[in-house]
C-alpha positions in Angstrom: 3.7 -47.1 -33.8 5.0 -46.8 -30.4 7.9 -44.9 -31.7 5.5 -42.2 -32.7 3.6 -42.6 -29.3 6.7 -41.9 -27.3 7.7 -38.7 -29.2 3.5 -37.5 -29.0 4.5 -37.6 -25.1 7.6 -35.7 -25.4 5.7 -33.0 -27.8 3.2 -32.7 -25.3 5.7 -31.7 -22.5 7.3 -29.1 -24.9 3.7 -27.5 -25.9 3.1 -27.2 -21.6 6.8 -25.7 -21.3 5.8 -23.3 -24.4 2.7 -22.1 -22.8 3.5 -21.5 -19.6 7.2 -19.8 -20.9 5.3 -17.6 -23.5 1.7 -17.1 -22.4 2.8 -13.4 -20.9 -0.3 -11.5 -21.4 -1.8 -8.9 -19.8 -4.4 -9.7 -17.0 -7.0 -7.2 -18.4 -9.6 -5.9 -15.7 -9.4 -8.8 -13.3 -6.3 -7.7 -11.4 -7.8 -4.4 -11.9 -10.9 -5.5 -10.3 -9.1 -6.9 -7.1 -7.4 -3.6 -6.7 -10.5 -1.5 -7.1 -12.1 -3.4 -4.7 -9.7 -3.4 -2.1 -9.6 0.4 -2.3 -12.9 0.0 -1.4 -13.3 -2.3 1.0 -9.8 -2.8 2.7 -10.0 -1.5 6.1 -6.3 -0.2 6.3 -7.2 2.2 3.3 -10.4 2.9 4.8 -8.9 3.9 7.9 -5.9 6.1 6.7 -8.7 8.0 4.8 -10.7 8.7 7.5 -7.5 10.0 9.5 -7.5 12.0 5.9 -10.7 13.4 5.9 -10.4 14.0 9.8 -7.1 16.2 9.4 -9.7 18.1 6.7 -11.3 19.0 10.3 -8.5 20.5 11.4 -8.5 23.6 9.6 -11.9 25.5 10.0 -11.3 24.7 13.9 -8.0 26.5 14.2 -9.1 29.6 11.3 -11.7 30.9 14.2 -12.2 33.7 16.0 -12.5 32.5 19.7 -15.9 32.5 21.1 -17.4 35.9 22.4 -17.5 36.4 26.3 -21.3 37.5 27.6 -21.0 38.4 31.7 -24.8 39.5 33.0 -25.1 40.7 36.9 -28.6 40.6 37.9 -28.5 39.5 41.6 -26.9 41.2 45.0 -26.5 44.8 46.0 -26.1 47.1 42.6 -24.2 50.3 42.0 -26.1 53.1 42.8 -25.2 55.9 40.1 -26.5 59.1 40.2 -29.0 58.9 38.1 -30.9 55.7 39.1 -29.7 52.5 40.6 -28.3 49.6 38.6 -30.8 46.8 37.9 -29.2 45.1 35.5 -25.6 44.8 33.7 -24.4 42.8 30.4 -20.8 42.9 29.3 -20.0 41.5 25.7 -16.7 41.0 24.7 -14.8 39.7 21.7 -11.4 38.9 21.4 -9.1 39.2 18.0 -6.1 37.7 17.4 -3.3 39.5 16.2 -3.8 40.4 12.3 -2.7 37.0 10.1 -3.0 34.9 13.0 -5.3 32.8 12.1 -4.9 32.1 7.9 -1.7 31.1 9.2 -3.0 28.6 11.6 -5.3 27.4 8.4 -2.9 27.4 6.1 -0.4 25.3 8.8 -3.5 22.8 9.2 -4.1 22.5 5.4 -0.4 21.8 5.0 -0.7 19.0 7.3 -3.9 17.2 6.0 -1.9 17.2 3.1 0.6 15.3 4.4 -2.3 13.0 5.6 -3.5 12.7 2.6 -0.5 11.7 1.3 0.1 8.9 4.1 -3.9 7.6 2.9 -2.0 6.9 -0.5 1.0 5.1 0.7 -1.5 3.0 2.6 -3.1 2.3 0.0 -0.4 1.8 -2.4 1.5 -0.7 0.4 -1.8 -3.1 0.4 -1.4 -2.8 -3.7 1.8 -4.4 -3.3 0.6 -7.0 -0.6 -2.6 -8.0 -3.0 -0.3 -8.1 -6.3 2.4 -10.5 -3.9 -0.7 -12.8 -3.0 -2.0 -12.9 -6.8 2.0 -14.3 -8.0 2.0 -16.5 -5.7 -1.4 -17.8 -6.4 -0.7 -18.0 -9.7 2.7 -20.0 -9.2 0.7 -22.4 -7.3 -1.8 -22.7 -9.4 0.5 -23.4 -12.5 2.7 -25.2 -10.7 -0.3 -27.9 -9.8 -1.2 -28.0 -14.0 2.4 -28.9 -14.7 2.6 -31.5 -11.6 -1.1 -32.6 -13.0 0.4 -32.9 -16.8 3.2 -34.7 -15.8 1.5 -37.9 -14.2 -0.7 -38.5 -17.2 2.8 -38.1 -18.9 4.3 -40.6 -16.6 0.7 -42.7 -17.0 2.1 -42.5 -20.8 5.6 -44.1 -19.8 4.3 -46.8 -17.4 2.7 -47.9 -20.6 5.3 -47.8 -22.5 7.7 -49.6 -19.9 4.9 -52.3 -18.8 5.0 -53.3 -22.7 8.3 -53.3 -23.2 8.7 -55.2 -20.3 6.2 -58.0 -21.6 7.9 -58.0 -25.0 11.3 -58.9 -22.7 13.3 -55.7 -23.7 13.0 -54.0 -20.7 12.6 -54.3 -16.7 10.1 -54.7 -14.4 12.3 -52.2 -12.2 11.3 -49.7 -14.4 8.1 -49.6 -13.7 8.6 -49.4 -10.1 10.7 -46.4 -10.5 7.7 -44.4 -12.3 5.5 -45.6 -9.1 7.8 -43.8 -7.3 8.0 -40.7 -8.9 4.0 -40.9 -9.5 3.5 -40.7 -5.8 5.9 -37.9 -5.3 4.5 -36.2 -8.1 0.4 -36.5 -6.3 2.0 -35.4 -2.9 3.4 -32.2 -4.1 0.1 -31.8 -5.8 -1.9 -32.1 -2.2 0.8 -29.9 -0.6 0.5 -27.5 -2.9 -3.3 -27.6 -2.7 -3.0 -27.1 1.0 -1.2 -24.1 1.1 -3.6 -22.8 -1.7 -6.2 -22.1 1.1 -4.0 -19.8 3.2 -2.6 -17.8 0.3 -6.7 -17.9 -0.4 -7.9 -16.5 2.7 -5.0 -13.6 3.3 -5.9 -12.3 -0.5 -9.7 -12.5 0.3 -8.6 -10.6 4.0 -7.1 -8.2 2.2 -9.9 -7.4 -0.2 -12.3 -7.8 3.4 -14.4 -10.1 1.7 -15.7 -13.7 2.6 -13.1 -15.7 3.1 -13.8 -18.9 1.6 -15.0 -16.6 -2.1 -13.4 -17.7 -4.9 -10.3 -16.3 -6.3 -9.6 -16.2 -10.0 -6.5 -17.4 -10.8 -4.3 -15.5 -13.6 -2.9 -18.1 -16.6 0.0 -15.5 -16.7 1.3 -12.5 -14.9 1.8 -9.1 -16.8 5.2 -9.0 -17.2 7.6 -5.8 -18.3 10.2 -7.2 -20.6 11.8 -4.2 -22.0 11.7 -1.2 -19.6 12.5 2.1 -20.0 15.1 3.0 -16.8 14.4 6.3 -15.2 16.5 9.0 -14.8 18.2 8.6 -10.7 16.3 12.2 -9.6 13.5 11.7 -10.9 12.8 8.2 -9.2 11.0 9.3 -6.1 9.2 12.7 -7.4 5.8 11.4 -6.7 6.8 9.1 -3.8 3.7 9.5 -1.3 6.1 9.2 1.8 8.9 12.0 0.8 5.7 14.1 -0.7 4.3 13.9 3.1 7.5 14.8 4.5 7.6 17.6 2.1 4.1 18.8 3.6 5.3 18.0 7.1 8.2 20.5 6.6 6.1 23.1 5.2 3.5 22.7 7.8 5.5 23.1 10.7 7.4 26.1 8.8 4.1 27.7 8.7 3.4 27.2 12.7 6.3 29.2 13.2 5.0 31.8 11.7 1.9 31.3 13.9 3.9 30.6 17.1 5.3 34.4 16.4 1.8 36.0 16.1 0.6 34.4 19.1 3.6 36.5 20.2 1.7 39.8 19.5 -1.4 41.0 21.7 -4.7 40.0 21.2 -7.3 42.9 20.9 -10.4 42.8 22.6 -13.8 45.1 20.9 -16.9 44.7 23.7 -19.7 46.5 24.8 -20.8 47.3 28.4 -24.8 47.7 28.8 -26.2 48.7 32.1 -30.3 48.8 33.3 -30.8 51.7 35.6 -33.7 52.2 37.2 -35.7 55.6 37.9 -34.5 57.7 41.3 -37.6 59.4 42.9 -36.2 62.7 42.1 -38.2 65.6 40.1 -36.4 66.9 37.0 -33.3 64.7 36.9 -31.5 64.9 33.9 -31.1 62.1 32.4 -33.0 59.8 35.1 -33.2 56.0 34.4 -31.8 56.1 31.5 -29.3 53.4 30.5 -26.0 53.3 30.5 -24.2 52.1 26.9 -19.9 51.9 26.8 -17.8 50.4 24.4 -14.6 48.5 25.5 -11.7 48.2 24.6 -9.7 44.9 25.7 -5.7 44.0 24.8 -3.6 41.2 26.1 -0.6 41.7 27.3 2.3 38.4 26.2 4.6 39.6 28.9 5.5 36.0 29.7 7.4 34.9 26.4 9.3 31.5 27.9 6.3 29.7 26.1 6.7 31.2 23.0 10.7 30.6 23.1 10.2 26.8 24.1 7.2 26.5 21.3 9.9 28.0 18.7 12.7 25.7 19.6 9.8 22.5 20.1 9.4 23.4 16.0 12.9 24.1 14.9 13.6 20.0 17.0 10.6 18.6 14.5 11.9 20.3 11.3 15.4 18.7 11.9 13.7 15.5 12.9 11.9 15.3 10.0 14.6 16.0 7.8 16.4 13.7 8.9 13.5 11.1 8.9 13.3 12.2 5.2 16.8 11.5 4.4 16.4 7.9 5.6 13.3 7.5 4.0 15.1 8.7 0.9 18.0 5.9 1.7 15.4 3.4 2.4 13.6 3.5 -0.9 17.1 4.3 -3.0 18.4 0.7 -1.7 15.1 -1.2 -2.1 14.8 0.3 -5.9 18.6 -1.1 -6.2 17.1 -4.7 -5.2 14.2 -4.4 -6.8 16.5 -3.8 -10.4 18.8 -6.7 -9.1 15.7 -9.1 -9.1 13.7 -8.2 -12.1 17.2 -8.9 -13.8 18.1 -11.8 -11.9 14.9 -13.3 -12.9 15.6 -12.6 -16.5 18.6 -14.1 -16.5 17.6 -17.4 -15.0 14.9 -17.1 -17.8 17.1 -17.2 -20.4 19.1 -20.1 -19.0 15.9 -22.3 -18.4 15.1 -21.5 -21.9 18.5 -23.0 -23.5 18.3 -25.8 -20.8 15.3 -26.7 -21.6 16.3 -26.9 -25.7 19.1 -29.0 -24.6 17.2 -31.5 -22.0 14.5 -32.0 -24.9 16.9 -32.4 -27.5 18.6 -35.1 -24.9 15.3 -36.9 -24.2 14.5 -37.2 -28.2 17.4 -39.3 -28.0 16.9 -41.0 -25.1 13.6 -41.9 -26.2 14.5 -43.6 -29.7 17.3 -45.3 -27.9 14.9 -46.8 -25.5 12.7 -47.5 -28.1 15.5 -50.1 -30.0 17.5 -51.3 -27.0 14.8 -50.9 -23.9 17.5 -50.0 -21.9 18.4 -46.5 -19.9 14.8 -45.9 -18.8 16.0 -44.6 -15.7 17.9 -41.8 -17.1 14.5 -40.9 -19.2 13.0 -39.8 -15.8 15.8 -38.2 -14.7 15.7 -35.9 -17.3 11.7 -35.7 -17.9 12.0 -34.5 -14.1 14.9 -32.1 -15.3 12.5 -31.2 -17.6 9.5 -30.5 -14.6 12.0 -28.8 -12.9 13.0 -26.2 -15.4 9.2 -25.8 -15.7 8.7 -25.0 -12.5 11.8 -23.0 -12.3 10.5 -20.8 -15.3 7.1 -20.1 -13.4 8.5 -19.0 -10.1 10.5 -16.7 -12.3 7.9 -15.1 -13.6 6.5 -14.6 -10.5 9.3 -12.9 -9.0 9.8 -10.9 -11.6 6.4 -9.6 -11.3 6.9 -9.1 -7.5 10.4 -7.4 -8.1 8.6 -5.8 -10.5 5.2 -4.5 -8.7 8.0 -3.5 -5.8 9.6 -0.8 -8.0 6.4 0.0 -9.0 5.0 1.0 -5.1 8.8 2.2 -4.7 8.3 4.8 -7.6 4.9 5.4 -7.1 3.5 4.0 -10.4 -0.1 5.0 -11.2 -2.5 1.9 -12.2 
């Protein structure tokens, strides 16, 4: 009977290991969830958008016409004019800019609330990343604890077994002091990793700008990509928010050169000139009192064409900035998708050799175990391997959880939709 006891404990370690190594399933809408509310709610997003929808702004401002000049002189000594003196004058004037002027200036402003916009979803894509990092290592924790929890009822099960052999006089009290030992290692990891539950806890809740002390569901399993399709090396970036704003950036300022030109030309001025004349005291005067009505005509003169040179070369400086700011950009994300690969395939590998370490420490421990259970003797290396056994366990979970980070990385890198 006790035979069959000791191998129900070592079939109840195996059935943990197998769960947490095989439960990879997808999280359904709760990760979802998280994300959908932090879209929502996460001030960083919140606040690129705005600077979105305030670019938006940008455009009508710049596409019109300048304000209409109105000059009225009412007061002082008038003109006299022949026909009456002046009561009254009102000048109205409005001034146009050169012919294309100002589409381009909208079309330049669009360009750039583009490359807002574009900024608003790298924001939002970079606190994606930051909420999916939080939820692995939640979930480590978290599974981490149940394995830390399953083992001390397992190693309840061998003081059991060592107390009775002991009394039967086939094995040592010593042994039983050694399970002591690891039993209170085993329940402070457990608080340790409890405590820094609550500050993993509080930054995902800060992220989602929620209560900090809500509740967090924690995933059984992460969703895990095993067999990946590898894109092809120019496509990789296409729809990367951050090169796509550059893009906008270059075309924007592109565009203000072709404004900075037309400011170049005149601006036309169309008014009217309306005078109140007043009646002379003078019989048959053609034309007496009656008002006086001229149209104007009104042209500036860009004589002075330093500022337009310095605004030219001010634009041609920003495009090769930004190119170049593109090209590192470009760099940046080309070496962090080559690390990102490295560790989804790192973590794959060390998978694979938990997995066969695993088969060979419980294949070890079977033995160990019926040997015990005959002789009573090498309890000692029993633990040893049963932690072996925790170890690889634990070893297997943080796996998964960097592959899901390495994994959630190339995601952001590439752009990935949800």
């Amino acid at each position: 009977m006790k035979t069959i006891g000791e191998y129900k404990i070592l079939k109840l370690r195996c059935l943990t290991f197998i769960v947490v190594l095989c439960s990879i399933s997808s999280i359904g809408q709760t990760l979802q969830d998280y994300l959908s509310t932090a879209s929502q709610n996460n001030p960083e997003i919140q606040s690129a958008y705005n600077e979105f929808e305030a670019a938006l702004q940008k455009a009508p401002q710049v596409s019109s016409l300048p304000d209409p000049s109105l000059t009225m002189s009412a007061f002082g000594r008038m003109i006299e004019t022949r026909v009456g003196a002046q009561e009254a004058r009102f000048s109205l004037m409005q001034m146009f800019p050169w012919f294309g002027t100002l589409e381009a200036k909208e079309h330049a402003a669009n360009l750039m609330a583009e490359a807002t916009f574009q900024k608003y979803l790298d924001s939002k894509n970079d606190v994606f990343l930051k909420i999916k990092k939080t939820y692995a290592e939640l979930y480590e924790i978290n599974t981490i604890i149940q394995l830390e929890e399953e083992n001390l009822q397992i190693l309840d099960n061998y003081r059991e077994l060592a107390l009775s052999k002991f009394k039967s006089g086939k094995g040592a009290m010593v042994d039983v002091v050694r399970i002591d030992i690891k039993r209170n290692d085993s329940e402070t990891k457990i608080q340790l990793l409890k405590d820094q539950n609550l500050p993993l806890q509080i930054e995902f809740n800060s992220l989602l700008n929620r209560d900090l002390d809500e509740m967090v569901t924690i995933p059984n399993s992460l969703p895990l990509v095993e067999n990946d399709v590898p894109l092809e090396r120019d496509s990789l970036f296409v729809f990367n928010p951050k090169l796509m704003g550059l893009d906008k950036k270059i075309e924007s300022f592109e565009a203000q050169k072709k404004v900075v030109k037309k400011e170049g030309y005149p601006m036309v001025g169309i008014g009217l000139d309306y005078s109140i004349i007043s009646k002379r005291d003078v019989p048959d005067l053609e034309m007496n009192g009656q008002d006086a009505i001229m149209p104007m005509l009104s042209v500036t003169l860009p004589i002075f064409r330093k500022k337009y040179h310095a605004k030219q070369k001010e634009i041609d400086f920003m495009l090769q900035a930004i190119h170049y700011e593109k090209q590192a950009v470009k760099n940046n994300l080309q070496t962090s998708y080559s690390m990102a690969n490295y560790n989804i395939s790192k973590a794959k590998t060390l998978k694979e050799l938990y997995k066969k370490q695993t088969e060979s420490t419980k294949q070890a421990m079977s033995l160990l175990i019926a040997a015990y259970s005959n002789s009573g003797t090498d309890f000692e290396e029993i633990l040893r391997m049963n932690q072996d056994l925790l170890m690889l366990q634990t070893a297997t979970v943080s796996a998964n959880k960097n592959q899901f980070i390495a994994q959630s990385t190339r995601d952001y890198l590439i752009s990935k939709q949800e």
